[in-house]
C-alpha positions as CSV (number, residue, x, y, z in Angstrom):
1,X,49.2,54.6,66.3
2,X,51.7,53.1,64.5
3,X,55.4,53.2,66.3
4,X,58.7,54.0,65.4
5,X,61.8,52.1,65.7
6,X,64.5,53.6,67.2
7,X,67.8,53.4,65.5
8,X,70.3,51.3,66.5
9,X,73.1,53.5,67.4
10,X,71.2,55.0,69.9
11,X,69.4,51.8,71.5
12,X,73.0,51.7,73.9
13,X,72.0,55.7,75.0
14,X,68.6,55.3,76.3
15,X,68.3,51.9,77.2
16,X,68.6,51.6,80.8
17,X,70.0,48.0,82.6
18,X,67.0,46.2,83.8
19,X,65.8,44.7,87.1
20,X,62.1,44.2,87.6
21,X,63.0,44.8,91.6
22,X,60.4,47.4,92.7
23,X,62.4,49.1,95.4
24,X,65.6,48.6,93.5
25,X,64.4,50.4,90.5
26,X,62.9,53.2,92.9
27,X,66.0,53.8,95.4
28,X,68.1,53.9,91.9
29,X,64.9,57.4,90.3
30,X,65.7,58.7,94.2
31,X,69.3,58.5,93.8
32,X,69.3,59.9,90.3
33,X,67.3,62.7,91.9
34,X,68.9,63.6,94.8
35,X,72.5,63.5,93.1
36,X,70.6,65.6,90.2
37,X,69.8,68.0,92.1
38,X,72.6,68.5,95.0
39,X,74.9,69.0,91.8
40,X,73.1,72.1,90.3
41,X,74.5,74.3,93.1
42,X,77.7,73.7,92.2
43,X,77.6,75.3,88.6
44,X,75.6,78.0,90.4
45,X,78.8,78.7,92.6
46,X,81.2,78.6,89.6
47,X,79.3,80.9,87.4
48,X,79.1,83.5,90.8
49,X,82.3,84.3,90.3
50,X,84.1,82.7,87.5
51,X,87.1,84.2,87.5
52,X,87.8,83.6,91.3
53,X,87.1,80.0,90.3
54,X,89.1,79.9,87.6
55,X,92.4,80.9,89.2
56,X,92.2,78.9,92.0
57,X,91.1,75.5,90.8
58,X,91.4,75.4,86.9
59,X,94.8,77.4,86.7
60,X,96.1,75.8,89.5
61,X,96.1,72.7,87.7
62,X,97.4,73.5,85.3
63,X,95.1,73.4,81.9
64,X,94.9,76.5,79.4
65,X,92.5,78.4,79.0
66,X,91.2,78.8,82.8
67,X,87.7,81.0,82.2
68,X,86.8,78.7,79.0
69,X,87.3,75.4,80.8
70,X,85.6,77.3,84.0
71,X,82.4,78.0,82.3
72,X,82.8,74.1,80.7
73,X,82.9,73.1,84.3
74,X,79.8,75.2,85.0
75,X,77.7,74.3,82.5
76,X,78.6,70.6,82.7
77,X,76.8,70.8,85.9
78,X,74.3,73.3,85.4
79,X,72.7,71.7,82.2
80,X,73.6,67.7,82.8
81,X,72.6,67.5,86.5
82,X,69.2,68.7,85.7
83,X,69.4,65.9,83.1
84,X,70.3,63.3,85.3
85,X,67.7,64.0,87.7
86,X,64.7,64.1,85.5
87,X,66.7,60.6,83.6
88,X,67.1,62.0,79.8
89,X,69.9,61.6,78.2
90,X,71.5,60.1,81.2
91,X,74.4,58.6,80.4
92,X,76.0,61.3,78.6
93,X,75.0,63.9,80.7
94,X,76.7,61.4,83.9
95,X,79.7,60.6,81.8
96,X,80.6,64.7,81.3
97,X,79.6,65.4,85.1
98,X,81.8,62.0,86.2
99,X,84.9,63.8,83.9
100,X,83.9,67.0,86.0
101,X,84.5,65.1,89.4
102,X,87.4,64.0,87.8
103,X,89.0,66.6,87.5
104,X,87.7,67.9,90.9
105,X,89.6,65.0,92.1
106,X,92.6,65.6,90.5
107,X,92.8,69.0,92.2
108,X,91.8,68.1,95.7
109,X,94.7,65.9,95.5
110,X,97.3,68.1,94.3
111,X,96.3,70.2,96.9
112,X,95.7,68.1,100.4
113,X,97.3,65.0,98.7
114,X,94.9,61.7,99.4
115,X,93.3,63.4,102.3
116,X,89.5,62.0,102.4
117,X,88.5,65.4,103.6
118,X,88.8,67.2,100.6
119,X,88.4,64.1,98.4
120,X,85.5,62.7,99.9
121,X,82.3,64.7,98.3
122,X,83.8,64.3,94.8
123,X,84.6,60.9,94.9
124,X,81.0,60.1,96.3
125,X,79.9,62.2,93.3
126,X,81.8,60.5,90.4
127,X,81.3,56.9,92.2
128,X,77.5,57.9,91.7
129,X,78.3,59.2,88.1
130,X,80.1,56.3,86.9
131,X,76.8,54.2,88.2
132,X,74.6,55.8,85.6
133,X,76.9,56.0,83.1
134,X,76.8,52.1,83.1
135,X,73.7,51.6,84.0
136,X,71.5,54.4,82.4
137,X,68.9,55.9,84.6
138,X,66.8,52.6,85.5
139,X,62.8,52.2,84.6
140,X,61.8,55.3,86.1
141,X,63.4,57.9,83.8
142,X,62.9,59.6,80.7
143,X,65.2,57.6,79.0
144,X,63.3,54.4,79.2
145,X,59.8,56.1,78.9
146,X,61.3,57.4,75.0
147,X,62.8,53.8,74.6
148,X,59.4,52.2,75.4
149,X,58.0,54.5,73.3
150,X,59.7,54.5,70.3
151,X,61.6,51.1,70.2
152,X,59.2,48.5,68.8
153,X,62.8,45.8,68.5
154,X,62.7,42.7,70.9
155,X,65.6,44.6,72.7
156,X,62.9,46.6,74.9
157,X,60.7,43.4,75.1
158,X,61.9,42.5,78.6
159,X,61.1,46.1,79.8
160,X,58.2,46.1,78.3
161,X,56.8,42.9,80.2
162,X,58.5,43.9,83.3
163,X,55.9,47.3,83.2
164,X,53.5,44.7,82.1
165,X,54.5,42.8,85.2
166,X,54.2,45.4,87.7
167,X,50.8,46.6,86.4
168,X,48.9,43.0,86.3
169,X,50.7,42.9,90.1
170,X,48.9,45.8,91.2
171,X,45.7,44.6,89.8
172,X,45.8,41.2,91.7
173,X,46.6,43.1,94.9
174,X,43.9,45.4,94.9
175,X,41.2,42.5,93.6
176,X,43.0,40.6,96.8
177,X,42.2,43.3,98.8
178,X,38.5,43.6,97.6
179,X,37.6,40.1,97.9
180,X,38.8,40.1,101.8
């Protein structure tokens, strides 16, 4: 099977930073996870009632169009959490969701001033979101199984042999473990 090369522009999208560190690389799929999915409830609670939403948050600071920019808010976390969890199209699905905490922010300010209370949860979620915007979703995502897949350049080299790595590691540990 003869592979394709992915195009340049989107190299920068999909490719994730690289560590070969085992439990680095799995604490950074668990984190993606668990932020992934602890987000999605918040879009559910928007779209429960939009317009209570709207008029308390989004008109409150002050941008137009309250219901459109309620349902952007919404859907922002309703389609890219789920995206962030699973790793695909990571960083722009964390780069909207990070804007989204953003603005959160902004609000919880306006209202309680720099009170870690209310700021607290979203700046632990836009600290998170900035991480994968910078550093993609990590070796266990979507994102670098489609790179790996489709990138044949000697940019995906080092992530290949890293797999590589890992797999000829696991073999010497379980022949180790045979020949004892």
């Amino acid at each position: 099977m003869k592979t394709q090369s992915l195009p340049q522009f989107l190299i920068p999208l999909f490719n994730p930073n690289i560590s070969p560190n085992l439990p680095l690389q799995t604490a950074w799929a668990i984190m993606r996870m668990v932020i992934g999915v602890m987000m999605i409830h918040n879009g559910l609670d928007k779209l429960g009632d939009i317009e209570s939403f709207a008029q308390a948050y989004v008109s409150y600071i002050g941008l137009p169009f309250p219901i459109f920019f309620s349902y952007v808010a919404a859907y922002t976390e309703l389609i890219g959490a789920p995206l962030v969890a699973i790793g695909f199209l990571t960083r722009p699905a964390a780069f909207g969701l990070l804007i989204t905490m953003a603005v959160a922010m902004y609000h919880h300010i306006l209202v309680a001033g720099f009170s870690l209370a209310y700021l607290e949860l979203s700046a632990i979620y836009a600290s998170c979101f900035l991480f994968f915007v910078i550093n993609g979703a990590g070796l266990f995502s979507t994102d670098a199984l489609i790179v790996n897949w489709l990138d044949t350049n000697a940019l995906n080299q080092k992530a290949k042999q890293i797999m590589l790595l890992e797999k000829s590691y696991q073999a010497t540990a379980s022949t180790e473990k045979v020949g004892k």
